[in-house]
C-alpha positions as CSV (number, residue, x, y, z in Angstrom):
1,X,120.5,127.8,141.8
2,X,124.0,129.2,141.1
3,X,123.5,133.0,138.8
4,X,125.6,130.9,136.0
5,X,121.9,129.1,136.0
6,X,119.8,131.1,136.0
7,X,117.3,131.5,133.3
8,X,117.9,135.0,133.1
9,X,121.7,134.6,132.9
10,X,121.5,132.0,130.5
11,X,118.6,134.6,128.4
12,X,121.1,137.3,128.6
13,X,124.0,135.6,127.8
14,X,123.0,135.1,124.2
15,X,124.0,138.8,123.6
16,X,126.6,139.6,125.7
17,X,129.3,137.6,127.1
18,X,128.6,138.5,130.6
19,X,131.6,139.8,132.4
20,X,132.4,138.4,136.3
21,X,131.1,142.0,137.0
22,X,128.0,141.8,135.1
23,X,127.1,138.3,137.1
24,X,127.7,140.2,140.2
25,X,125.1,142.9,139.5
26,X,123.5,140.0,138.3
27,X,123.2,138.5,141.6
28,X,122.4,141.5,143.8
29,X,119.1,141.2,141.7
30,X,117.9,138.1,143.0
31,X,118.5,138.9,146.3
32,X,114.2,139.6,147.3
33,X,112.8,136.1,146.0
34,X,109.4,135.6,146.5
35,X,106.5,132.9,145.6
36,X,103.2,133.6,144.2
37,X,100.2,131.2,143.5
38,X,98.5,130.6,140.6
39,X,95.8,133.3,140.0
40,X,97.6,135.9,142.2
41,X,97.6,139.4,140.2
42,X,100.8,141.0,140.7
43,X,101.0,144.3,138.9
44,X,97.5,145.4,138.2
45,X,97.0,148.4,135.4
46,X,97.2,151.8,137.1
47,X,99.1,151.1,139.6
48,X,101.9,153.4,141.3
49,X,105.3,152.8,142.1
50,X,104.9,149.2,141.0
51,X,107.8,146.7,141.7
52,X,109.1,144.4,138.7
53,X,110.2,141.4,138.7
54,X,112.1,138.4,137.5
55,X,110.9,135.1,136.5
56,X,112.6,132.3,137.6
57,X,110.2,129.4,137.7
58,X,106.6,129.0,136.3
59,X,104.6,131.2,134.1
60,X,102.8,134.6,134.1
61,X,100.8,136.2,131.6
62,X,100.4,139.9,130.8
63,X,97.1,141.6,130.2
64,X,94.7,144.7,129.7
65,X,91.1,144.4,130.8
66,X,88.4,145.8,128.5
67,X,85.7,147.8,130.1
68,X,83.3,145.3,129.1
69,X,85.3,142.9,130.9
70,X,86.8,141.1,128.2
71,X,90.6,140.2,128.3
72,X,93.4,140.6,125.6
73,X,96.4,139.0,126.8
74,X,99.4,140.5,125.8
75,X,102.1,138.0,126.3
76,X,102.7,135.5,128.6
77,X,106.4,135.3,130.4
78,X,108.2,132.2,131.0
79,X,111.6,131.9,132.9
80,X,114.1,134.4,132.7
81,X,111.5,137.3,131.1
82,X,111.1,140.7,133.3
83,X,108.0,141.1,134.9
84,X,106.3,144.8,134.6
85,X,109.9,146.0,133.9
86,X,107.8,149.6,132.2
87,X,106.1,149.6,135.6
88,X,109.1,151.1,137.3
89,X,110.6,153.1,134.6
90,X,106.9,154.6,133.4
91,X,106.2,155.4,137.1
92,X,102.7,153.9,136.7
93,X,101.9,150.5,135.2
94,X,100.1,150.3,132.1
95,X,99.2,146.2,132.1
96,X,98.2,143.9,134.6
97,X,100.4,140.8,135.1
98,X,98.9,137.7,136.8
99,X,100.6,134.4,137.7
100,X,99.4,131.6,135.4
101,X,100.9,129.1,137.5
102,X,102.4,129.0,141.5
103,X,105.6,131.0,139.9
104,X,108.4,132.0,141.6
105,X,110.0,135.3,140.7
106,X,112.8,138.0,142.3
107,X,111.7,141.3,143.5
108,X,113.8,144.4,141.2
109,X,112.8,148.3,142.3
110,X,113.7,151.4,140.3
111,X,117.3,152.1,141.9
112,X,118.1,148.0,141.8
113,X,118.0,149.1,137.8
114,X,119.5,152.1,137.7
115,X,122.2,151.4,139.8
116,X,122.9,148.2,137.9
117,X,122.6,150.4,134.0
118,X,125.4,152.8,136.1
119,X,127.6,149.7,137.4
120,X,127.6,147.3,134.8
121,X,127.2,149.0,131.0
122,X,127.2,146.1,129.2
123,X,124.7,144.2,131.6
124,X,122.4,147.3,130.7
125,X,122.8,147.1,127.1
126,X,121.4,143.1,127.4
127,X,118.7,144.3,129.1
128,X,117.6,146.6,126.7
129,X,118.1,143.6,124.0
130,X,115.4,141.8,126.0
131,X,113.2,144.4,125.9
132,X,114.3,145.0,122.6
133,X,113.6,141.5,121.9
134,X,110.0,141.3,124.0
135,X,108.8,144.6,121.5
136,X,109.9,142.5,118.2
137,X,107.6,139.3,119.8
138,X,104.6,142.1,119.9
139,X,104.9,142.8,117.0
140,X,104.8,139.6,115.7
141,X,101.5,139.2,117.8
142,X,100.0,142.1,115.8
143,X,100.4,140.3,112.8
144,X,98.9,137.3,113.8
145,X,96.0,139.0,114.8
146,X,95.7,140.9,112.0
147,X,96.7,138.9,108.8
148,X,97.8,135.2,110.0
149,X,94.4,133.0,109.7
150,X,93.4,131.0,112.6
151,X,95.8,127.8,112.3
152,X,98.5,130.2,111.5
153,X,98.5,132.5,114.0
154,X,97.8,129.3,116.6
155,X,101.1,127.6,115.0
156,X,103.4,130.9,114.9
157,X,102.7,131.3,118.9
158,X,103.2,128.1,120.2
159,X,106.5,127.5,118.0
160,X,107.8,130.9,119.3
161,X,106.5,130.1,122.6
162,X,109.0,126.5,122.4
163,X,111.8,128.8,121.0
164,X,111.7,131.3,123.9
165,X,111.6,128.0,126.3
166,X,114.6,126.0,124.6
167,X,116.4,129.3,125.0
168,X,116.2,129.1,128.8
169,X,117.0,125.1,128.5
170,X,113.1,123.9,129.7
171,X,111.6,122.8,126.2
172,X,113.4,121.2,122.8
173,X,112.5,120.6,119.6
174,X,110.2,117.9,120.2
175,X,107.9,120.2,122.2
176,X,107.1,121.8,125.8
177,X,105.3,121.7,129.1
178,X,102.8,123.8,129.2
179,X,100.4,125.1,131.4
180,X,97.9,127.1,129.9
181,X,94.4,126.1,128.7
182,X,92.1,126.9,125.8
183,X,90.6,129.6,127.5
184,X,94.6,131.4,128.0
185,X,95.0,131.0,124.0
186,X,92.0,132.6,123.4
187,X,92.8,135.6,124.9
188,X,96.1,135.8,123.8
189,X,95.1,135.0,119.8
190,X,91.4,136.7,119.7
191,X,89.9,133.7,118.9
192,X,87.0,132.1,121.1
193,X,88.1,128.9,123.0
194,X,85.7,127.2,120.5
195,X,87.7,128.4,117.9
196,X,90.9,127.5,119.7
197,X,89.8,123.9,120.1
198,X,88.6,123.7,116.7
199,X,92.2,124.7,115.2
200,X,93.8,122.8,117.5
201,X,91.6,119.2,116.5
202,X,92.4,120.3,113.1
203,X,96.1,120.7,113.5
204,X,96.5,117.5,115.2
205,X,94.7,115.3,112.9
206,X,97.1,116.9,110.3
207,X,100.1,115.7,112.1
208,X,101.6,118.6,113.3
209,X,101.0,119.2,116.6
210,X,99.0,117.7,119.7
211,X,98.1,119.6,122.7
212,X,97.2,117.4,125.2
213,X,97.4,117.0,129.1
214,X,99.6,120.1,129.9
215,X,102.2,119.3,127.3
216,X,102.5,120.6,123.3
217,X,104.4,118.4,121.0
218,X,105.8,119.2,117.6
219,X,104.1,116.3,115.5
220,X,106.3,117.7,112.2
221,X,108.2,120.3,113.0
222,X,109.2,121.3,109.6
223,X,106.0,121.2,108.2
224,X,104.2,123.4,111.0
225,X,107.1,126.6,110.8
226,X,106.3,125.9,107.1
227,X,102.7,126.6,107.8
228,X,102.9,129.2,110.1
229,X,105.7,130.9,107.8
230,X,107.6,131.2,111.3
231,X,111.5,132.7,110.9
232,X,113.4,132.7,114.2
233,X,115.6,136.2,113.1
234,X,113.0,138.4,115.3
235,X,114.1,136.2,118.7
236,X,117.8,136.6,118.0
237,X,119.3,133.2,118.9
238,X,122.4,133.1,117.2
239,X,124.8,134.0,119.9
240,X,126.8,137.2,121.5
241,X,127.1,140.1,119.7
242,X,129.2,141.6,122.2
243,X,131.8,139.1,123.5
């Protein structure tokens, strides 16, 4: 896959018109490309002098163990999204990050980073848009945990999740692959898996939205953003603000 391609590139390139030197420092980052299989945990919390990484195919998730063993997920990363990126610049990682599926993904240390911030300036400023971008979809995860009922907060993630995947060219308006299971929602909305199939019955037999053998479709678009009161402005889609 040519850099012009790449998820990442094509992510980025919704701020900044990327310059032929900013796909060059672009490149040097995919030179360590490795594979990982489903299951495998590749940052774990706590740990020193972590690598990040960069997601080019498949999906990860993001996570914090409770001491009574129970998960929250944080968020799960799709192509194109940093992997533990605050692992390399906080020195020790503060999340786990575990492959949801056989993912493939490029290896980025602290000085690949740096040296691209001192290389490319306008590359660095799209990064810290992405991460910019990946605080505002936390926030928006606080508030569906805190105020958005059930079938809201289920609706408001799996729209933004087809937003984030249209950006990158692998999902439409019509829906999305996808990979995870009750189980993966449950964690990520604080609702049991139960509860997660429950919501989902419900919303299906409303006409909104079926969730069935690995694939999410958007039954009535309109009407499920309407329910879920979802507003696209905190993704930022709407093209280059630096050209």
């Amino acid at each position: 896959m040519s850099i012009l391609q790449s998820p990442l590139t094509r992510k980025l390139s919704v701020f900044v018109a990327l310059s032929d030197r900013d796909l060059a420092t672009l490149e040097r980052f995919h030179r360590r490309r490795r594979t990982f299989q489903c299951g495998h945990e590749m940052i774990h919390e706590g740990q020193m002098n972590a690598s990040a990484f960069i997601l080019a195919k498949g999906w990860a998730c993001s996570f914090k163990m409770l001491p009574d063993g129970d998960r929250q997920i944080v968020d799960f990363q799709v192509p194109g999204d940093f992997l533990g990126l605050r692992s390399i610049l906080f020195r020790t990682s503060d999340h786990s990050i575990e492959a949801v599926t056989q993912i493939e993904a490029s290896e980025v240390i602290a000085t690949d980073i740096l040296d691209a911030f001192a290389d490319a300036p306008r590359l660095a400023t799209a990064v810290l848009w992405a991460a910019s971008r990946d605080e505002a979809m936390v926030v928006e995860h606080l508030v569906d945990l805190g105020r958005r009922n059930a079938e809201e907060r289920t609706a408001h993630f799996l729209l933004e999740l087809g937003a984030r995947l249209m950006l990158v060219g692998v999902g439409d308006r019509s829906g999305f692959d996808c990979p995870l299971t009750q189980y993966h929602l449950a964690d990520a909305l604080g609702l049991s898996a139960v509860h997660v199939n429950r919501v989902l019955r419900h919303l299906r037999e409303q006409g909104l939205i079926t969730f069935q053998k690995g694939r999410v479709l958007f039954d009535d678009f309109d009407r499920l953003r309407a329910l879920a009161r979802f507003d696209t402005g905190y993704l930022d889609h709407e093209g280059p603000l630096l050209h």
